[in-house]
Each structure stands twice: as structure tokens, then as C-alpha cells.
C-alpha positions, 0 to 999 in steps of 0.5 A, spaced: 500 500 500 501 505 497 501 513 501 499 519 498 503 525 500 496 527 504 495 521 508 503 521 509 502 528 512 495 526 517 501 520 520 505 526 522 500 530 524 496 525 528 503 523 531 504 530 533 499 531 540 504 525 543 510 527 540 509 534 546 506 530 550 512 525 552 517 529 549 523 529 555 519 523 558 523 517 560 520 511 556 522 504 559 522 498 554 522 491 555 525 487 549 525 480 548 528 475 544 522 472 541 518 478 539 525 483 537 528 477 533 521 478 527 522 485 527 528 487 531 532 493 525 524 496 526 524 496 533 530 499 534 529 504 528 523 507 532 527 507 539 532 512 536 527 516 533 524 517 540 531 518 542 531 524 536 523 526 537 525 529 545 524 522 548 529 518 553 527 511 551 530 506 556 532 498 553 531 493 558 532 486 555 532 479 556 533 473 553 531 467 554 531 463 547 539 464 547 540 462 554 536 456 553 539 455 547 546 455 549 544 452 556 542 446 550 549 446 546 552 445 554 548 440 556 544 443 561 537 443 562 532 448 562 526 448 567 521 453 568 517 455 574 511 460 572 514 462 567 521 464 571 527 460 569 530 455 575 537 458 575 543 455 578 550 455 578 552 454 571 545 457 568 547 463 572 554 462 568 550 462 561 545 468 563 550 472 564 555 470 558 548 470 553 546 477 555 552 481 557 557 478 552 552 477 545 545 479 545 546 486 549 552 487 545 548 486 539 543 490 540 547 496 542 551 495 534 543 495 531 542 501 534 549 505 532 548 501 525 541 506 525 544 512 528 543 512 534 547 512 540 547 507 546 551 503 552 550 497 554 550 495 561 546 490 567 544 491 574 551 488 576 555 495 574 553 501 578 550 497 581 544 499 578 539 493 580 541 490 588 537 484 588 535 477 593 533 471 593 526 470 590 526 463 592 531 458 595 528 454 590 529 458 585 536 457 585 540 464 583 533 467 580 532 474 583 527 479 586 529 487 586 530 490 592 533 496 590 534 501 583 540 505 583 538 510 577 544 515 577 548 510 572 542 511 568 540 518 568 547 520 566 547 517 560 540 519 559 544 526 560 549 525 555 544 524 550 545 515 550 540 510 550 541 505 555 540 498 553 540 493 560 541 487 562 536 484 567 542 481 571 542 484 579 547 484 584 545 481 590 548 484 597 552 477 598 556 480 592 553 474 587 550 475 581 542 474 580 537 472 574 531 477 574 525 477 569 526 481 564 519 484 565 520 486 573 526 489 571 523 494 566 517 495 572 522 497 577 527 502 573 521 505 570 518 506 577 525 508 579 525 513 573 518 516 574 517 514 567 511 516 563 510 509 560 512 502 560 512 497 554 513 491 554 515 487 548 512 480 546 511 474 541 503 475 543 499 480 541 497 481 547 492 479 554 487 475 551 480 474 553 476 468 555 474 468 548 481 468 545 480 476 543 486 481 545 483 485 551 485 492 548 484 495 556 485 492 562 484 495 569 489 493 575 483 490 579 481 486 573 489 485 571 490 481 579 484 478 579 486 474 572 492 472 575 487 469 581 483 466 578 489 463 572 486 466 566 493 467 564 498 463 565 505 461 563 510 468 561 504 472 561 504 472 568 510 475 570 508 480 565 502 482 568 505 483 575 510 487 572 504 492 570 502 492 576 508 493 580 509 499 575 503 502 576 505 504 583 509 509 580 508 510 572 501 512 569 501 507 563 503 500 562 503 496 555 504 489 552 505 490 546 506 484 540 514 485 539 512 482 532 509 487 528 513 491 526 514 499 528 510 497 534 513 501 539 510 508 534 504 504 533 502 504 541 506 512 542 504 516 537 497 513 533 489 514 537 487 507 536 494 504 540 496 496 539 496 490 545 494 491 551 494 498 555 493 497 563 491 502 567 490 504 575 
């Protein structure tokens, strides 16, 4: 299809309202394997062009398929608990080989590739995220206790895009696997983001029926967690929007699929995904 002059500039009109309303706000975006990996130059086109429209988007990723594919490759198994992965002490070792020596790195390349200026970092440097235990038999998976923001509002000062590996520091000076989707909630807290987006394989929360639920309140949104109507990865992100909710006024989950997702959400009326709201 085919845009004539016209409807190319009501798209930038229309984008106009959100691009005042968010300029100079701190956009926290939650990217995964699974769902940057369809569209990955898109997404991280729009990341910097919200960089270059006033915007201080933040990147926080996971990933897992690369972890469970070297996890493979080494002999190890992987194994899962509501959607968070039982980590020990080799696992651990491969977390922070995957994310810190090759999907950070590369999406960070990705990014300069498209004209835009980013430094990879994870919660061990700072250190940004301190982290606990979250279940002793969860091995080293861990919860945030605190974010420590000065690191990334420096490089946001200087113009960089942060890109953040969703590995902690625990106060026992050991390193710890967090879901990638609770680290973007607490440093979009911890920042007092205007937003955050958390980028998925799915196009959204789905409703009994099958369909996308388009807006979801937090009561309907812990009240489908209670009574099990998501399961699996959509629950730790469900939570994620909830906790993000203490702090920030919207959160998102956005199929990462589509491509220029994230402009569809920010800058269009209709928006994609799913929005939860307080």
C-alpha cells in the first residue's frame, strides 16, 4: 500500500499531540528475544527516533531463547517455574555470558548501525539493580530490592540510550537472574517514567474468548492472575504492570512482532496490545 503525500502528512500530524506530550519523558522498554528477533532493525529504528523526537527511551532486555539455547549446546537443562527460569550455578554462568557478552552487545551495534547512540550495561555495574533471593528454590533467580538510577540518568544526560541487562547484584556480592519484565517495572518506577512497554511474541492479554483485551484495569489485571486466566510468561508480565503502576501512569504489552510497534502504541489514537491502567 501505497501513501499519498496527504495521508503521509495526517501520520505526522496525528503523531504530533504525543510527540509534546512525552517529549523529555523517560520511556522504559522491555525487549525480548522472541518478539525483537521478527522485527528487531524496526524496533530499534523507532527507539532512536524517540531518542531524536525529545524522548529518553530506556532498553531493558532479556533473553531467554539464547540462554536456553546455549544452556542446550552445554548440556544443561532448562526448567521453568511460572514462567521464571530455575537458575543455578552454571545457568547463572550462561545468563550472564548470553546477555552481557552477545545479545546486549548486539543490540547496542543495531542501534549505532541506525544512528543512534547507546551503552550497554546490567544491574551488576553501578550497581544499578541490588537484588535477593526470590526463592531458595529458585536457585540464583532474583527479586529487586533496590534501583540505583544515577548510572542511568547520566547517560540519559549525555544524550545515550541505555540498553540493560536484567542481571542484579545481590548484597552477598553474587550475581542474580531477574525477569526481564520486573526489571523494566522497577527502573521505570525508579525513573518516574511516563510509560512502560513491554515487548512480546503475543499480541497481547487475551480474553476468555481468545480476543486481545485492548484495556485492562489493575483490579481486573490481579484478579486474572487469581483466578489463572493467564498463565505461563504472561504472568510475570502482568505483575510487572502492576508493580509499575505504583509509580508510572501507563503500562503496555505490546506484540514485539509487528513491526514499528513501539510508534504504533506512542504516537497513533487507536494504540496496539494491551494498555493497563490504575
Amino acid at each position: 500500500m501505497t501513501l499519498t503525500v496527504e495521508e503521509r502528512a495526517k501520520v505526522l500530524v496525528e503523531a504530533l499531540p504525543y510527540i509534546k506530550r512525552f517529549h523529555g519523558q523517560v520511556v522504559v522498554i522491555k525487549v525480548g528475544g522472541n518478539a525483537i528477533d521478527h522485527a528487531r532493525d524496526e524496533t530499534l529504528l523507532d527507539v532512536v527516533l524517540l531518542r531524536y523526537v525529545g524522548m529518553q527511551p530506556v532498553i531493558v532486555h532479556g533473553g531467554g531463547p539464547e540462554i536456553t539455547a546455549m544452556s542446550e549446546r552445554l548440556g544443561i537443562k532448562a526448567e521453568f517455574r511460572d514462567g521464571l527460569r530455575i537458575t543455578d550455578d552454571k545457568t547463572m554462568e550462561v545468563v550472564k555470558m548470553v546477555l552481557t557478552g552477545k545479545v546486549g552487545p548486539d543490540l547496542v551495534a543495531t542501534i549505532h548501525r541506525l544512528g543512534g547512540q547507546a551503552v550497554g550495561m546490567s544491574g551488576e555495574d553501578g550497581p544499578t539493580i541490588i537484588a535477593e533471593p526470590l526463592d531458595e528454590s529458585m536457585g540464583f533467580v532474583g527479586r529487586v530490592t533496590q534501583v540505583n538510577k544515577e548510572p542511568i540518568t547520566a547517560l540519559l544526560g549525555r544524550g545515550y540510550i541505555p540498553v540493560i541487562a536484567s542481571i542484579g547484584l545481590g548484597y552477598d556480592g553474587h550475581a542474580y537472574n531477574i525477569n526481564a519484565d520486573t526489571v523494566a517495572a522497577e527502573i521505570a518506577v525508579a525513573l518516574g517514567a511516563a510509560k512502560v512497554i513491554l515487548l512480546t511474541d503475543v499480541p497481547g492479554v487475551q480474553g476468555v474468548d481468545g480476543q486481545v483485551v485492548a484495556v485492562l484495569s489493575k483490579d481486573d489485571a490481579r484478579q486474572r492472575i487469581e483466578k489463572g486466566e493467564v498463565t505461563g510468561g504472561m504472568i510475570p508480565k502482568l505483575q510487572a504492570c502492576l508493580r509499575a503502576l505504583d509509580g508510572v501512569p501507563l503500562a503496555h504489552i505490546v506484540d514485539g512482532r509487528t513491526k514499528h510497534a513501539l510508534l504504533l502504541e506512542l504516537f497513533t489514537e487507536a494504540g496496539i496490545g494491551t494498555m493497563v491502567t490504575p
